[in-house]
C-alpha atoms as an extended CHARMM CRD file, in Angstrom:
* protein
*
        50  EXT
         1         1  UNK       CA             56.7080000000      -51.7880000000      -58.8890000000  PROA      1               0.0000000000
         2         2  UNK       CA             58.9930000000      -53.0950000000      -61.3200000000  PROA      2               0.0000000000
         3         3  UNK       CA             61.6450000000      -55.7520000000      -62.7210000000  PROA      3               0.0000000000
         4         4  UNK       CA             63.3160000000      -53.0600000000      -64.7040000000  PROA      4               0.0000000000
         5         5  UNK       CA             66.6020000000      -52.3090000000      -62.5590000000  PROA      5               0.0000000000
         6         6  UNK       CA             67.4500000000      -49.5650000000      -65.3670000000  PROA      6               0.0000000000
         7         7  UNK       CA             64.0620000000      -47.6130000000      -63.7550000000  PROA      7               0.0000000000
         8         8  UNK       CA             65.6810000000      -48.3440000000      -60.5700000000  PROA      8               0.0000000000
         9         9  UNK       CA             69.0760000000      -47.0100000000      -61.6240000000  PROA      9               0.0000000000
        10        10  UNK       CA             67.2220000000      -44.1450000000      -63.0590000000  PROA      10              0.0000000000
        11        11  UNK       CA             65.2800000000      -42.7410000000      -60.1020000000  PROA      11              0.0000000000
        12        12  UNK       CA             68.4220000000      -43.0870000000      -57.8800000000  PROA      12              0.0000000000
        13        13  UNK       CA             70.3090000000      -41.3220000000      -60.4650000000  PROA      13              0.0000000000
        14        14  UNK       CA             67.2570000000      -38.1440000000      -59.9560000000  PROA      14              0.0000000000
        15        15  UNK       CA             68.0990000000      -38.3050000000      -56.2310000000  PROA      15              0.0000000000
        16        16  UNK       CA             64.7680000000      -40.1370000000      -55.2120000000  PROA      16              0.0000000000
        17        17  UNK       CA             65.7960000000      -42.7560000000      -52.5020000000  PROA      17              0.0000000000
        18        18  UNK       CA             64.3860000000      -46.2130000000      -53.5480000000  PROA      18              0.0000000000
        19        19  UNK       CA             63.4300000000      -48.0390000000      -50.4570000000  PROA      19              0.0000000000
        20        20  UNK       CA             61.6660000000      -50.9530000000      -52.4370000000  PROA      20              0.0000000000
        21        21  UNK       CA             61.2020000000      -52.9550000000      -54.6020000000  PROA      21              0.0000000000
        22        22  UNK       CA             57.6970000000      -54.7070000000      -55.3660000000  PROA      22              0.0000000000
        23        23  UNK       CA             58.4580000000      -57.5520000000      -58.1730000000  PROA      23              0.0000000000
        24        24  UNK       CA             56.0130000000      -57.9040000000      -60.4970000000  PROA      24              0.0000000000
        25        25  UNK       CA             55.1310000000      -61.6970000000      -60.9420000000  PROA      25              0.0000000000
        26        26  UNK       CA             53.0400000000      -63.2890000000      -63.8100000000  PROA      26              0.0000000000
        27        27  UNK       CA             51.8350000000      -66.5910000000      -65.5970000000  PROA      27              0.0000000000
        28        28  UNK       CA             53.6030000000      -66.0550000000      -69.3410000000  PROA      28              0.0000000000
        29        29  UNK       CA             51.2150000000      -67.2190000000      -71.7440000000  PROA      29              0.0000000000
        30        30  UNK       CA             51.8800000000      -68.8370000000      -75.0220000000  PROA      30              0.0000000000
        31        31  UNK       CA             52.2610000000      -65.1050000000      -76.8510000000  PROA      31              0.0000000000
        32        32  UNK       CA             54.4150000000      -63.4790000000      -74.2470000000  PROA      32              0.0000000000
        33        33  UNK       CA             56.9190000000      -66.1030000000      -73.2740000000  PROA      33              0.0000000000
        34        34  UNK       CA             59.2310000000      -65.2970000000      -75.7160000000  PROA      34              0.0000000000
        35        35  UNK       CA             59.1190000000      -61.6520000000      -75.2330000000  PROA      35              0.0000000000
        36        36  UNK       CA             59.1690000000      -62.2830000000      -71.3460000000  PROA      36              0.0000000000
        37        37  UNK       CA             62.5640000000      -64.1360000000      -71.9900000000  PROA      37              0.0000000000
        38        38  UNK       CA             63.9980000000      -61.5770000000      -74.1790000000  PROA      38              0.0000000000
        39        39  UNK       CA             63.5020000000      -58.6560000000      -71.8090000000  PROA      39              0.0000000000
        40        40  UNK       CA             64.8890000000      -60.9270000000      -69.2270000000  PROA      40              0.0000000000
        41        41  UNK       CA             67.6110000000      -62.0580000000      -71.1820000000  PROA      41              0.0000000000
        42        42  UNK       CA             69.1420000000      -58.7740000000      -72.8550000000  PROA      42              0.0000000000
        43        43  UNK       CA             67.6380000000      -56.0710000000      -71.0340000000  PROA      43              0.0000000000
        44        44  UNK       CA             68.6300000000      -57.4510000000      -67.7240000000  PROA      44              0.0000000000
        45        45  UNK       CA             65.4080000000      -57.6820000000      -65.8840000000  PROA      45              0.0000000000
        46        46  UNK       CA             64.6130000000      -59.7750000000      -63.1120000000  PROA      46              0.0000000000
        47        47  UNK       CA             62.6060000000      -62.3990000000      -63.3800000000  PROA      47              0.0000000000
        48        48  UNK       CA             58.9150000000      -62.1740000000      -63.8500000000  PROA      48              0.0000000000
        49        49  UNK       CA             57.7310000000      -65.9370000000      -62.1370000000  PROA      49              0.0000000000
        50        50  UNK       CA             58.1400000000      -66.3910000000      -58.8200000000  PROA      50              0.0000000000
């Protein structure tokens, strides 16, 4: 379970096959809505609202 595509990238790279993915979905609250956007933003991960 992630939205981290570098963790993807990362267990691929070890030789484990990645079947799945299971996005991990949340509400952003008032404190973690900017910090939600940055990872999104510059660390490429996918989005964490559905």
């Amino acid at each position: 379970m992630t939205n981290n595509p570098a963790k993807i990238l990362a267990l691929v790279d070890l030789g484990i096959n990645v079947v799945n993915r299971i996005p991990l979905h949340i509400d952003p609250s008032n404190e973690n809505k900017a910090y939600i956007a940055t990872k999104e933003k510059k660390m490429g991960h996918w989005p964490s609202s559905p």
